[in-house]
PDBQT receptor file of N, H, CA, C and O in Angstrom, charges set to zero:
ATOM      1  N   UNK A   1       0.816  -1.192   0.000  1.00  0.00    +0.000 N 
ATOM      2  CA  UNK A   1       0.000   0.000   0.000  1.00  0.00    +0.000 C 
ATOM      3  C   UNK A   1       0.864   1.261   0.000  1.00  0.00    +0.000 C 
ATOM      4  O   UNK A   1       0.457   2.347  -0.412  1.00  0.00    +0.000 OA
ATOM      5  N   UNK A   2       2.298   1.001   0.576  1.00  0.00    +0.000 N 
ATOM      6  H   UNK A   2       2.629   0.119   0.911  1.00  0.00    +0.000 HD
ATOM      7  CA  UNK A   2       2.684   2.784   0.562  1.00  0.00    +0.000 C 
ATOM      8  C   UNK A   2       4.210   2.076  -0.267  1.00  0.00    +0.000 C 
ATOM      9  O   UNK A   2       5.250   2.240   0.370  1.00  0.00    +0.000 OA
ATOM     10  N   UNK A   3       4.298   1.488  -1.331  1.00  0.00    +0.000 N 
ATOM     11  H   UNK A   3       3.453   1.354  -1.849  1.00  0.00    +0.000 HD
ATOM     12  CA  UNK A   3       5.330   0.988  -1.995  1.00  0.00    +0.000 C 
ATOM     13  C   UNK A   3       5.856  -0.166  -1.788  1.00  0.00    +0.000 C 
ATOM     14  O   UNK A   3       5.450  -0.873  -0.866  1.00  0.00    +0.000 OA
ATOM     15  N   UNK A   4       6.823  -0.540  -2.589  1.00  0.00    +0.000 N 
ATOM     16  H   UNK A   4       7.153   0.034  -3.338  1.00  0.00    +0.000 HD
ATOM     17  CA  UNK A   4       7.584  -1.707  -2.730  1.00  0.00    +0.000 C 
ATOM     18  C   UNK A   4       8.697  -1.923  -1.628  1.00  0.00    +0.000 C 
ATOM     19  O   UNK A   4       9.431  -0.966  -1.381  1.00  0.00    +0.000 OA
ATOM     20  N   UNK A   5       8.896  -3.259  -0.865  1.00  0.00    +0.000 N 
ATOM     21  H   UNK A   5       8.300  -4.036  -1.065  1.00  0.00    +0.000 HD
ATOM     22  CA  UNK A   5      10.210  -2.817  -0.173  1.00  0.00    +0.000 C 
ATOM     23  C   UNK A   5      10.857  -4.214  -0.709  1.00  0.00    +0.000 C 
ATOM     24  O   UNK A   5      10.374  -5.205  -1.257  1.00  0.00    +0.000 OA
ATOM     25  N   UNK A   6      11.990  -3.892  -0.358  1.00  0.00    +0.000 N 
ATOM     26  H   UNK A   6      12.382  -3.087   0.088  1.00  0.00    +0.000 HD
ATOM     27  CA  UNK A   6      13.241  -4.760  -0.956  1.00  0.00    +0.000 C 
ATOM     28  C   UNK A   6      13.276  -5.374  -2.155  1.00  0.00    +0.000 C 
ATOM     29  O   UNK A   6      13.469  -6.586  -2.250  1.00  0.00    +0.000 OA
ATOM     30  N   UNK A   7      13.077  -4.534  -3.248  1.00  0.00    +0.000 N 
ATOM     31  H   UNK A   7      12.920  -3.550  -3.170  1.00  0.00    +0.000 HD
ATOM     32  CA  UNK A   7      13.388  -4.523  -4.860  1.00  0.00    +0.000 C 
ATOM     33  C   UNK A   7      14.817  -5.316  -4.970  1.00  0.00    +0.000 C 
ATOM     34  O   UNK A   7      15.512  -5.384  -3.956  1.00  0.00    +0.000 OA
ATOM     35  N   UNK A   8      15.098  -5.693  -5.741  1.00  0.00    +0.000 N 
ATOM     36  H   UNK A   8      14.533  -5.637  -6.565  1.00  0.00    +0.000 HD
ATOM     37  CA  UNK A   8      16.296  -6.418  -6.200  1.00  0.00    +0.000 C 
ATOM     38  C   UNK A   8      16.244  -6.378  -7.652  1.00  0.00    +0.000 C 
ATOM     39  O   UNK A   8      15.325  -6.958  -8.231  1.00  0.00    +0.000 OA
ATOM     40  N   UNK A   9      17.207  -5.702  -8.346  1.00  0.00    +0.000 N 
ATOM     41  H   UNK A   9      17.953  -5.230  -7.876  1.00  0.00    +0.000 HD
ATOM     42  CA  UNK A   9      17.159  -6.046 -10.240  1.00  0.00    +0.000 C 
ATOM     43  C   UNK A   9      18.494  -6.867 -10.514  1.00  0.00    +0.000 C 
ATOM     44  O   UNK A   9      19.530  -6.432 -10.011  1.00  0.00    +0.000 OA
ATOM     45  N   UNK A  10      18.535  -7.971 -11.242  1.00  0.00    +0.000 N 
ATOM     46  H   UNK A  10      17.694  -8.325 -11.651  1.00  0.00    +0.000 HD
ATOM     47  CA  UNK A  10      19.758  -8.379 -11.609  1.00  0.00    +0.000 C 
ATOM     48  C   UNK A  10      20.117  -8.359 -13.122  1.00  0.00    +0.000 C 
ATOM     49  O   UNK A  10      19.182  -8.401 -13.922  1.00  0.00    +0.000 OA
ATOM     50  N   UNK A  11      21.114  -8.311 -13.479  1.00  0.00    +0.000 N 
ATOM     51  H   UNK A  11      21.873  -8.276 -12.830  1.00  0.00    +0.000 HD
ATOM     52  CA  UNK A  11      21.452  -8.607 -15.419  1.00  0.00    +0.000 C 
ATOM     53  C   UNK A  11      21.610  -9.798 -15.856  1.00  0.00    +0.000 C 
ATOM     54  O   UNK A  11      21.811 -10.028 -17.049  1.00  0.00    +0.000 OA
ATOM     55  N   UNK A  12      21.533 -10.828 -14.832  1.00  0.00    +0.000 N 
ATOM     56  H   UNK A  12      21.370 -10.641 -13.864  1.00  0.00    +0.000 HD
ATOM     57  CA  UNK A  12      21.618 -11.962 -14.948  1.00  0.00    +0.000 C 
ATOM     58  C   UNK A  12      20.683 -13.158 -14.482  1.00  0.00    +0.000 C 
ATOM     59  O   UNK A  12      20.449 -13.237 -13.276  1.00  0.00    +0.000 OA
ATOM     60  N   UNK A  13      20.397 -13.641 -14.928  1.00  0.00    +0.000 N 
ATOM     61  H   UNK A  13      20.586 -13.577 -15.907  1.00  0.00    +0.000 HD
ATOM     62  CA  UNK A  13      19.138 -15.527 -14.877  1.00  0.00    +0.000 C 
ATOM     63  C   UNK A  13      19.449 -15.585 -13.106  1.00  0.00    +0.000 C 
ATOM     64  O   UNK A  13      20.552 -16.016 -12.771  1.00  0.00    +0.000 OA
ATOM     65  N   UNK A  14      18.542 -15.181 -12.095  1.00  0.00    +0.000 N 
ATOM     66  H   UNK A  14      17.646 -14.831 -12.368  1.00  0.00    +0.000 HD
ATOM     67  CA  UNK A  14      18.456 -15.605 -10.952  1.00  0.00    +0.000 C 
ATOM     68  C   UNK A  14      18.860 -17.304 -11.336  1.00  0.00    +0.000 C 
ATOM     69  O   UNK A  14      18.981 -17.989 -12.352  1.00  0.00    +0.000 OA
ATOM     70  N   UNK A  15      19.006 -17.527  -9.482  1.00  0.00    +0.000 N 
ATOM     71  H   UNK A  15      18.907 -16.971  -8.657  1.00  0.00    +0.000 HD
ATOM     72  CA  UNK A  15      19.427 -18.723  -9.461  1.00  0.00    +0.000 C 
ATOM     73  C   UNK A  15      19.022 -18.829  -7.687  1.00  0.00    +0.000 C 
ATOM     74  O   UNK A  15      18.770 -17.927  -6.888  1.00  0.00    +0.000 OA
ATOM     75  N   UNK A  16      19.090 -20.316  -7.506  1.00  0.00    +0.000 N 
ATOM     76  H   UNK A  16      19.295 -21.048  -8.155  1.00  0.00    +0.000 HD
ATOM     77  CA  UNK A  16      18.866 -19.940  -5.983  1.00  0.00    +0.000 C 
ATOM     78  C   UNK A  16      20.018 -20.017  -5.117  1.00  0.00    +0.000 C 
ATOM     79  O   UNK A  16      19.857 -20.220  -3.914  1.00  0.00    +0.000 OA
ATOM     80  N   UNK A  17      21.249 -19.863  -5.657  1.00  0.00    +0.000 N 
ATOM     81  H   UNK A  17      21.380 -19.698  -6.635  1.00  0.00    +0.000 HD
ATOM     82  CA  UNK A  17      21.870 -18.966  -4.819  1.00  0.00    +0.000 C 
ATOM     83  C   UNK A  17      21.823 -17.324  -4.857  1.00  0.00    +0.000 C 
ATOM     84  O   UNK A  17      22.170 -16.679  -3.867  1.00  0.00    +0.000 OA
ATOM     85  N   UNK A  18      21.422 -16.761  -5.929  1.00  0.00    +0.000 N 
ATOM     86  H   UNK A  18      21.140 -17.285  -6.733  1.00  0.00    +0.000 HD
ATOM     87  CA  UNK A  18      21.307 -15.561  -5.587  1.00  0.00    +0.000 C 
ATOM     88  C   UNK A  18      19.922 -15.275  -5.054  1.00  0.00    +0.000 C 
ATOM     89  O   UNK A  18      19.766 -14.161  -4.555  1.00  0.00    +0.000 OA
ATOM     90  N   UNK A  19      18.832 -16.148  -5.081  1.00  0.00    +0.000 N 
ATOM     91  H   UNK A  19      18.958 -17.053  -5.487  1.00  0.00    +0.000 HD
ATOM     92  CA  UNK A  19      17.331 -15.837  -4.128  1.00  0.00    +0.000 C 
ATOM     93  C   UNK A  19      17.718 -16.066  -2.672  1.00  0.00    +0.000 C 
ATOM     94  O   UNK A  19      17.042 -15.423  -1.870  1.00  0.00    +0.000 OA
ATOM     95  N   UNK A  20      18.424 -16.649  -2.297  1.00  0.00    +0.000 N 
ATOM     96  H   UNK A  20      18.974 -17.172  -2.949  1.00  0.00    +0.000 HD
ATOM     97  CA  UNK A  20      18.608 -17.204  -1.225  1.00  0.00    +0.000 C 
ATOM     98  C   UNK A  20      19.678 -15.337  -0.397  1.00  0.00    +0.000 C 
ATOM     99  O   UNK A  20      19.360 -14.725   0.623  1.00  0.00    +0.000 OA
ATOM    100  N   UNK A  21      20.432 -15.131  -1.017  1.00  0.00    +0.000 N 
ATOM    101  H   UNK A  21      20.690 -15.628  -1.845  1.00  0.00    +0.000 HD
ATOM    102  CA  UNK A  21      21.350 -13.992  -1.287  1.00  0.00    +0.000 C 
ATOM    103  C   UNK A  21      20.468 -12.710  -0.425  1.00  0.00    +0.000 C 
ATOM    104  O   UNK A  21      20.591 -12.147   0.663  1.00  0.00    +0.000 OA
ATOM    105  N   UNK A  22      19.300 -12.606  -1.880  1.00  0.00    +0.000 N 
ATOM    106  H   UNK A  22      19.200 -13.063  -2.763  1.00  0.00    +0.000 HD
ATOM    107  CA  UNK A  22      18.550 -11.353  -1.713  1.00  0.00    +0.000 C 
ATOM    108  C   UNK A  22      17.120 -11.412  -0.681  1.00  0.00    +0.000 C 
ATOM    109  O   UNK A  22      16.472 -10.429  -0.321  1.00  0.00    +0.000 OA
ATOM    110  N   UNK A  23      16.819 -12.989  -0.296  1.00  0.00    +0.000 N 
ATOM    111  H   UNK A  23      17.345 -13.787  -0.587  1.00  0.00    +0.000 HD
ATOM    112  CA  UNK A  23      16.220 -13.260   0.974  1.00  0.00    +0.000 C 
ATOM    113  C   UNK A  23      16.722 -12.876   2.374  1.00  0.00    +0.000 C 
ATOM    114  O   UNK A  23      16.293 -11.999   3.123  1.00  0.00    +0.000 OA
ATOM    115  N   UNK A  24      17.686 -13.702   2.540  1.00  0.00    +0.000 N 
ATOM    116  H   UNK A  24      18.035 -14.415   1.932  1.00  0.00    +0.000 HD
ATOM    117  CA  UNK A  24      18.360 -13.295   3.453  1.00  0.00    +0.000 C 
ATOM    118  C   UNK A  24      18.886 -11.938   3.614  1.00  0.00    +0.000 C 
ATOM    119  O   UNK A  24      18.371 -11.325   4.549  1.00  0.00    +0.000 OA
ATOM    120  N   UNK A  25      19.618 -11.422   3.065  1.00  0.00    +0.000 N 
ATOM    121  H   UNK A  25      20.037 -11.920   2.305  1.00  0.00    +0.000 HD
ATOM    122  CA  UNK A  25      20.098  -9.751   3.613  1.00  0.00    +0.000 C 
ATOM    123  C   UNK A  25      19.324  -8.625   2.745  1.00  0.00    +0.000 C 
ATOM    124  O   UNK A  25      19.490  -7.438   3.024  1.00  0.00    +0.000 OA
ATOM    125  N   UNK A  26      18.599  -8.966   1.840  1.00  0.00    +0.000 N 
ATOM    126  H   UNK A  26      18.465  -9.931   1.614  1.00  0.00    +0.000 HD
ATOM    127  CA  UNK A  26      17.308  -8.014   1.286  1.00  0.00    +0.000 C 
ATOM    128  C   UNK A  26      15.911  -8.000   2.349  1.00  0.00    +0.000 C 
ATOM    129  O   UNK A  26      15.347  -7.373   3.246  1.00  0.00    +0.000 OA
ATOM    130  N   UNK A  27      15.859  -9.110   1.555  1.00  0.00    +0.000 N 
ATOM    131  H   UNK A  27      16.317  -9.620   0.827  1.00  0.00    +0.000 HD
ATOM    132  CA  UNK A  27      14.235  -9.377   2.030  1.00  0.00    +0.000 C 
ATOM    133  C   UNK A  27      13.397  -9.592   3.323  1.00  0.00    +0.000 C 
ATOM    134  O   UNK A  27      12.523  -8.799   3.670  1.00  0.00    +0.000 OA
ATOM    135  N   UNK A  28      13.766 -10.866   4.105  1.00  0.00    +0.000 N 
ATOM    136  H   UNK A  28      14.476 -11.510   3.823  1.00  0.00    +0.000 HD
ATOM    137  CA  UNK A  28      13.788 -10.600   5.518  1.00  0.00    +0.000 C 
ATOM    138  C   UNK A  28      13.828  -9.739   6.014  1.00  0.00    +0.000 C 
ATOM    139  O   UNK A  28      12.862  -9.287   6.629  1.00  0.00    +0.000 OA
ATOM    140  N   UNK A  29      14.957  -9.175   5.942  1.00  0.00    +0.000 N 
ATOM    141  H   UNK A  29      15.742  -9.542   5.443  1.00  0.00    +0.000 HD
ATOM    142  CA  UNK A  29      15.572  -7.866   6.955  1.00  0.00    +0.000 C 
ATOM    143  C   UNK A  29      14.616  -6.440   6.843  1.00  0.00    +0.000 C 
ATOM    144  O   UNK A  29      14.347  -5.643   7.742  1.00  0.00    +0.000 OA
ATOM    145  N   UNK A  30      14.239  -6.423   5.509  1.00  0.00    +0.000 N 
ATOM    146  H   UNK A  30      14.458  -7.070   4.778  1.00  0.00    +0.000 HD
ATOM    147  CA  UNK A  30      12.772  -5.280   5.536  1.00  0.00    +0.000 C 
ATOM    148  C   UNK A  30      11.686  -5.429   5.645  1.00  0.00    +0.000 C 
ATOM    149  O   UNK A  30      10.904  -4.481   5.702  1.00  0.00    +0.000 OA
ATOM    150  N   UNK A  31      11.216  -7.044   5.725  1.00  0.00    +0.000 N 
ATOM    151  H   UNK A  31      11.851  -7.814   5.679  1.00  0.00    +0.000 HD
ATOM    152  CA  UNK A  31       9.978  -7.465   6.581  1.00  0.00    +0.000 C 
ATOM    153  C   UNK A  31       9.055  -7.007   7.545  1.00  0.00    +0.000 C 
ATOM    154  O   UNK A  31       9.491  -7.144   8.687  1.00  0.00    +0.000 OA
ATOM    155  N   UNK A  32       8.018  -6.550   7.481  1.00  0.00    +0.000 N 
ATOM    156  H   UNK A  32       7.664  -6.439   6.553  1.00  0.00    +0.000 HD
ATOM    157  CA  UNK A  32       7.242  -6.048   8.740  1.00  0.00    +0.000 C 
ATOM    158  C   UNK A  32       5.976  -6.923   8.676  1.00  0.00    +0.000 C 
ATOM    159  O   UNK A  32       5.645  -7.558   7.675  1.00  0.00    +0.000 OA
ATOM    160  N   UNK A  33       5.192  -6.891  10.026  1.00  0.00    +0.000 N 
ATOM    161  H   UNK A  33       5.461  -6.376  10.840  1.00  0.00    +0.000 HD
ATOM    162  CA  UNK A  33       3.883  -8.110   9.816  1.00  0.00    +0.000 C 
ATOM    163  C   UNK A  33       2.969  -7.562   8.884  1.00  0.00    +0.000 C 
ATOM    164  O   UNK A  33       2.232  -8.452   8.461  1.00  0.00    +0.000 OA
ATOM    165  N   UNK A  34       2.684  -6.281   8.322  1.00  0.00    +0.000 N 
ATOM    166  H   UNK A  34       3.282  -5.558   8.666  1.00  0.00    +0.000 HD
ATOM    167  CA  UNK A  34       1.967  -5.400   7.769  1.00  0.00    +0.000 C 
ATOM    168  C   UNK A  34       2.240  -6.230   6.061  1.00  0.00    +0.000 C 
ATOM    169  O   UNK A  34       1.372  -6.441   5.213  1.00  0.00    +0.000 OA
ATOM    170  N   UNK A  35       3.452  -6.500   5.997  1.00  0.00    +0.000 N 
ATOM    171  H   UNK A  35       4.157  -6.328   6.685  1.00  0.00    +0.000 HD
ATOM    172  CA  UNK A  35       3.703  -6.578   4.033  1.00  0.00    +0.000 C 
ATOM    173  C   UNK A  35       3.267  -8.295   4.112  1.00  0.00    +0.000 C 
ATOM    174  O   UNK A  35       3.186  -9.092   5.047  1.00  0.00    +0.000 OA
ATOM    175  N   UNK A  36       3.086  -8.373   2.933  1.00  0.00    +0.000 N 
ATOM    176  H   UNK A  36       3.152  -7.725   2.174  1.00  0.00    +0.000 HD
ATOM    177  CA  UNK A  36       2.687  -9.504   2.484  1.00  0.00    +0.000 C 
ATOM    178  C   UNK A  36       3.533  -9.873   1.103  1.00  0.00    +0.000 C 
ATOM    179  O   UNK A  36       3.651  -9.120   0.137  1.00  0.00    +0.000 OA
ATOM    180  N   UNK A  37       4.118 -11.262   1.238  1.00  0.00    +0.000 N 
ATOM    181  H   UNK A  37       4.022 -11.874   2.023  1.00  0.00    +0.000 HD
ATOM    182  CA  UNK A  37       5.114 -11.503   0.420  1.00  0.00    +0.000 C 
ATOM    183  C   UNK A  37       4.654 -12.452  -0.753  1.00  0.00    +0.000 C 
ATOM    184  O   UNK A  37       4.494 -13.620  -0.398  1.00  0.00    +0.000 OA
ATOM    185  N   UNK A  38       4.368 -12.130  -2.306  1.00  0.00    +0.000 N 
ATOM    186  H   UNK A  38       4.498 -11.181  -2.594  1.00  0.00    +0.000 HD
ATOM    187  CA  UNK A  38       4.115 -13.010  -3.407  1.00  0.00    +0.000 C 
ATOM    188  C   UNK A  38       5.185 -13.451  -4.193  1.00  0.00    +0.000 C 
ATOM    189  O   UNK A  38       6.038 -12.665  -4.606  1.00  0.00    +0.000 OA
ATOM    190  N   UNK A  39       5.201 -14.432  -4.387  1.00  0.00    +0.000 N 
ATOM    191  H   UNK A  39       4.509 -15.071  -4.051  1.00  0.00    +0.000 HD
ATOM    192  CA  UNK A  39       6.275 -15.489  -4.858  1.00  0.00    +0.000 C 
ATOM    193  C   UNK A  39       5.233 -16.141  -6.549  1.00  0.00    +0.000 C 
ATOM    194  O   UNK A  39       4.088 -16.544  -6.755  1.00  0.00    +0.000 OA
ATOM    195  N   UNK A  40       6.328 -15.935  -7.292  1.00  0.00    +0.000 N 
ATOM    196  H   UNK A  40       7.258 -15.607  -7.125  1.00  0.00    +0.000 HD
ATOM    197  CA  UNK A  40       5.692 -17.021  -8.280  1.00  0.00    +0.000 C 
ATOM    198  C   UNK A  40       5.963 -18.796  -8.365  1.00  0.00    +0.000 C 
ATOM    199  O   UNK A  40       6.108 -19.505  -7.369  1.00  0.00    +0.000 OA
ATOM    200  N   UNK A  41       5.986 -19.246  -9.686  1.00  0.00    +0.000 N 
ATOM    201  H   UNK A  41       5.868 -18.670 -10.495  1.00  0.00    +0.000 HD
ATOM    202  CA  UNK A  41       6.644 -20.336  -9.537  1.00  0.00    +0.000 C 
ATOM    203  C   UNK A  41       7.746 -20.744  -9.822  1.00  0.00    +0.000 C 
ATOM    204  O   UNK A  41       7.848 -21.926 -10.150  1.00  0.00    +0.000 OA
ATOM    205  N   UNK A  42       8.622 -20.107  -9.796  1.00  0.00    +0.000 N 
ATOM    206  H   UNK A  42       8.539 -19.147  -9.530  1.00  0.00    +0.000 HD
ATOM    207  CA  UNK A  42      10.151 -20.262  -9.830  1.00  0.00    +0.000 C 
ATOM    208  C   UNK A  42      10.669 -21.118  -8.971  1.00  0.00    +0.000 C 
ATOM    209  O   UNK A  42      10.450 -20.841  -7.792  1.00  0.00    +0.000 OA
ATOM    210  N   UNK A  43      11.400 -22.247  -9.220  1.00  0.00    +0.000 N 
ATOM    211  H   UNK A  43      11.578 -22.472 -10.178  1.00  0.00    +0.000 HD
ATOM    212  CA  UNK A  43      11.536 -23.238  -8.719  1.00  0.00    +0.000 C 
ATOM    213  C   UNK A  43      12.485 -22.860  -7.385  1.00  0.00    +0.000 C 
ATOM    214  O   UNK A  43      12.812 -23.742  -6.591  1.00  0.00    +0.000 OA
ATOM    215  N   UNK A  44      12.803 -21.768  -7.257  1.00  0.00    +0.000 N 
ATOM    216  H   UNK A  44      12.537 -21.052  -7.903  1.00  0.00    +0.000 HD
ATOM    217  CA  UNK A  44      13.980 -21.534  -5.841  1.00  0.00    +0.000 C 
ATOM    218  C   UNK A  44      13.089 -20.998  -4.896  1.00  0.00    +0.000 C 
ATOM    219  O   UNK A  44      13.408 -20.996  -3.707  1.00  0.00    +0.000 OA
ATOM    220  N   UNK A  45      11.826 -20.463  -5.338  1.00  0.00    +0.000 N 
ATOM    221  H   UNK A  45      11.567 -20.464  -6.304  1.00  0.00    +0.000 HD
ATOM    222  CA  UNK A  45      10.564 -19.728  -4.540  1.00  0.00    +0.000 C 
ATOM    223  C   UNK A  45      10.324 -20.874  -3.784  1.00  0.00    +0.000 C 
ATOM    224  O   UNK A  45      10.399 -20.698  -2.568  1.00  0.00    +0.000 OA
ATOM    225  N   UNK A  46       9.974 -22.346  -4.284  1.00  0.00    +0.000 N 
ATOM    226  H   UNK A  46       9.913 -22.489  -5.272  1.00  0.00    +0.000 HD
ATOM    227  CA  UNK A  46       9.615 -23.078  -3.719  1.00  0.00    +0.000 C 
ATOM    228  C   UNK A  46       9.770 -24.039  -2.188  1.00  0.00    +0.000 C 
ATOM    229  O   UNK A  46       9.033 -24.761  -1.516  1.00  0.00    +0.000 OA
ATOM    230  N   UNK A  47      11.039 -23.600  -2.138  1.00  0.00    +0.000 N 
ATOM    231  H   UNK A  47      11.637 -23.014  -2.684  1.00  0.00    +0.000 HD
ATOM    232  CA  UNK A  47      11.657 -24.337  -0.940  1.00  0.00    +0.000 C 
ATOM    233  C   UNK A  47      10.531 -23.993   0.686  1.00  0.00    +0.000 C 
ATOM    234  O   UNK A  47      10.006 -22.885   0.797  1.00  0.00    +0.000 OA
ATOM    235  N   UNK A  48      10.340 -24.968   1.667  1.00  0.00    +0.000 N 
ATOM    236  H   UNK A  48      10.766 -25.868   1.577  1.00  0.00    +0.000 HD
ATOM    237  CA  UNK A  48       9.715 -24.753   2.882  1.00  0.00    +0.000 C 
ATOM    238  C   UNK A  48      10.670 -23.620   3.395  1.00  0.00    +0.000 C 
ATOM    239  O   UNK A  48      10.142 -22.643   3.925  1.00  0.00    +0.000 OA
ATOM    240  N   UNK A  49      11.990 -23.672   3.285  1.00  0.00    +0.000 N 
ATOM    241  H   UNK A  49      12.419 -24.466   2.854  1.00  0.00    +0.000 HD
ATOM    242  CA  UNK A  49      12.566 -22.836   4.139  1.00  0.00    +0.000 C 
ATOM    243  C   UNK A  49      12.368 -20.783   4.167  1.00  0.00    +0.000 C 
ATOM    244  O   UNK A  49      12.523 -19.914   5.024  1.00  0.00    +0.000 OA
ATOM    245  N   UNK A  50      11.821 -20.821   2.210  1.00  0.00    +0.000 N 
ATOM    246  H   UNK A  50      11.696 -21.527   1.513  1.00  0.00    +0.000 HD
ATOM    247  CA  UNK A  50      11.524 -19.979   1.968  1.00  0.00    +0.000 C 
ATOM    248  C   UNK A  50      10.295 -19.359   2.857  1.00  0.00    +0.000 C 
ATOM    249  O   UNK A  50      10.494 -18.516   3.731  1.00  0.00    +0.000 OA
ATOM    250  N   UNK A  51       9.248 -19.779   2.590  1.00  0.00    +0.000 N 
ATOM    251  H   UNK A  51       9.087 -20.464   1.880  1.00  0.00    +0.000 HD
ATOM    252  CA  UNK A  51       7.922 -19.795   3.465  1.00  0.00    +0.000 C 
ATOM    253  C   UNK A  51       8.410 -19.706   5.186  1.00  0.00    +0.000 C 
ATOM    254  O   UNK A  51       8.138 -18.739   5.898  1.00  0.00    +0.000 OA
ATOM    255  N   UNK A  52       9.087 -20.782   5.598  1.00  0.00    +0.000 N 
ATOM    256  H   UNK A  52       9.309 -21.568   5.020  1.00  0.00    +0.000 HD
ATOM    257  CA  UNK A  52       9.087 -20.394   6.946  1.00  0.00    +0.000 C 
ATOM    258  C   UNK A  52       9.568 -19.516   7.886  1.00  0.00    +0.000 C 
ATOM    259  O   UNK A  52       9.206 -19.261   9.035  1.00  0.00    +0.000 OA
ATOM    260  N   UNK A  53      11.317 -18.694   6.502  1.00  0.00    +0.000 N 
ATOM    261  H   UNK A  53      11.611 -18.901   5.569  1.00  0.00    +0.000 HD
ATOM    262  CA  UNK A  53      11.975 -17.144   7.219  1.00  0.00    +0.000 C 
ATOM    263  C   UNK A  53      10.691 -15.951   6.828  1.00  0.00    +0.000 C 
ATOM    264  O   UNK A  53      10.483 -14.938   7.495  1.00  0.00    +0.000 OA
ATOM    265  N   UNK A  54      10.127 -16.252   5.920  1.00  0.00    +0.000 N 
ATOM    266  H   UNK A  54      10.296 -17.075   5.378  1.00  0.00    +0.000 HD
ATOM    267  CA  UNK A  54       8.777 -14.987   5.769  1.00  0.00    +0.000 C 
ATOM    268  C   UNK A  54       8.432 -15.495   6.849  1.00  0.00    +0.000 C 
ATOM    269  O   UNK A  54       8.939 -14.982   7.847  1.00  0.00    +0.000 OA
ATOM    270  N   UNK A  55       7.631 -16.463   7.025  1.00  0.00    +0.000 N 
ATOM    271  H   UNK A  55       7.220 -16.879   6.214  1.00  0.00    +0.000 HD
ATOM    272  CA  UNK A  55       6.627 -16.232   8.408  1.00  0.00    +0.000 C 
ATOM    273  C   UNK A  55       7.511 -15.846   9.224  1.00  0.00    +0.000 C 
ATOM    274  O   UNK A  55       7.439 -14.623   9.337  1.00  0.00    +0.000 OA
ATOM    275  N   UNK A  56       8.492 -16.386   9.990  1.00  0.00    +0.000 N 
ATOM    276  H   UNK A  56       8.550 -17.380   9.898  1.00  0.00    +0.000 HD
ATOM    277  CA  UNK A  56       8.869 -15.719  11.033  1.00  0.00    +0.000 C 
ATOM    278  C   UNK A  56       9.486 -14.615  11.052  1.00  0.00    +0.000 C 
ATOM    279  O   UNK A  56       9.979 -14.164  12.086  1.00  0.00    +0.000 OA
ATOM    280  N   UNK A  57       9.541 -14.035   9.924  1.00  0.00    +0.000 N 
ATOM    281  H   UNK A  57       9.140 -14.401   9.085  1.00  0.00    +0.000 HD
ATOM    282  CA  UNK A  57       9.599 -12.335  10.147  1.00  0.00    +0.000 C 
ATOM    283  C   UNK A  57       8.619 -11.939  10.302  1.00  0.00    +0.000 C 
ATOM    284  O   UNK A  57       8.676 -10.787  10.733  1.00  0.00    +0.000 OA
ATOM    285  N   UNK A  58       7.500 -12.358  10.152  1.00  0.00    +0.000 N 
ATOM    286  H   UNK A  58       7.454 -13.293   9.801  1.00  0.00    +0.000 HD
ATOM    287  CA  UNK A  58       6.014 -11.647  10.395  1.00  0.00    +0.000 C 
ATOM    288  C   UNK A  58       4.679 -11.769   9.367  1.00  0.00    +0.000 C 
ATOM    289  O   UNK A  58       3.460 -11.751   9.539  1.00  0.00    +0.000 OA
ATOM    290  N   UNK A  59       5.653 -11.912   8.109  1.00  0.00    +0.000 N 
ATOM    291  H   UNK A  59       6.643 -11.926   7.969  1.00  0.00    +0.000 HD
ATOM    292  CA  UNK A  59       4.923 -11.503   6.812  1.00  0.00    +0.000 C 
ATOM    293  C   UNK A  59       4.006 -12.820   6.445  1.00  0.00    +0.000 C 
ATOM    294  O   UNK A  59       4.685 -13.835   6.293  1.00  0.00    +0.000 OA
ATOM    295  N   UNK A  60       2.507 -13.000   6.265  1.00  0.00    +0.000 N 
ATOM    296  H   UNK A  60       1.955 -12.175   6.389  1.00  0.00    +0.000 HD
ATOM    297  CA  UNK A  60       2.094 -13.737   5.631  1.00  0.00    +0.000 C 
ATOM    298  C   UNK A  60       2.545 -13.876   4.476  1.00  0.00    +0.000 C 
ATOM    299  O   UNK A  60       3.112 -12.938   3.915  1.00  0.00    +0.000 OA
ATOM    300  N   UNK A  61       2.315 -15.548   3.664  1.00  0.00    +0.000 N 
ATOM    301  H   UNK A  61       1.854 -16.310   4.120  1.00  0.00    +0.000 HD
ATOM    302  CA  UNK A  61       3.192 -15.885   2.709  1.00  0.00    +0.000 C 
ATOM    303  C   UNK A  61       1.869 -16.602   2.070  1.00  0.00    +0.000 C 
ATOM    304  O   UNK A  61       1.785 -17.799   2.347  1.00  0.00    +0.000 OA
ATOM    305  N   UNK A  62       0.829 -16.067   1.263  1.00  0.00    +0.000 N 
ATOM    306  H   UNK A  62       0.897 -15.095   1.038  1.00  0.00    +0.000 HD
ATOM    307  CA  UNK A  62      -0.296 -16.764   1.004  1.00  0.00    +0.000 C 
ATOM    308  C   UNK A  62       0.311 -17.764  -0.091  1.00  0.00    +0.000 C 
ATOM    309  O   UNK A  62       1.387 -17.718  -0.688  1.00  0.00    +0.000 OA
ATOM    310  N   UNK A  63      -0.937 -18.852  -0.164  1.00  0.00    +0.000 N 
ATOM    311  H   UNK A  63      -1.811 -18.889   0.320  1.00  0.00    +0.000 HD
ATOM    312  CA  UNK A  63      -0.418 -19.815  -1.223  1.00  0.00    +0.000 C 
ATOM    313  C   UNK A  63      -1.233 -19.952  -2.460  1.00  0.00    +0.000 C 
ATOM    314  O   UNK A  63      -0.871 -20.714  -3.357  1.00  0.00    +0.000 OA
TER     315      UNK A  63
């Protein structure tokens, strides 16, 4: 509702070492219980571990 937080652009084919990268010291870290986090189907989106650092930063992770 009041913008985007933790944008990430790369020049290069993500991978899940770099999702994992921009999760951890991007994404998480600007987490509040207020944002809500959408994921497509990109196969590195998929992992439980993904889903379970959103929740416990706060952020619902609908499915």
């Amino acid at each position: 509702m009041r913008g985007m937080v933790a944008p990430m652009v790369l020049e290069v084919p993500i991978n899940g070492d770099w999702f994992e990268a921009y999760k951890g010291q991007g994404l998480v870290a600007q987490l509040r219980r207020s944002n809500i986090v959408i994921m497509d189907n990109l196969s590195s989106h998929k992992g439980v571990w993904v889903r379970e650092r959103v929740e416990v930063a706060g952020a619902p992770c609908p499915v």
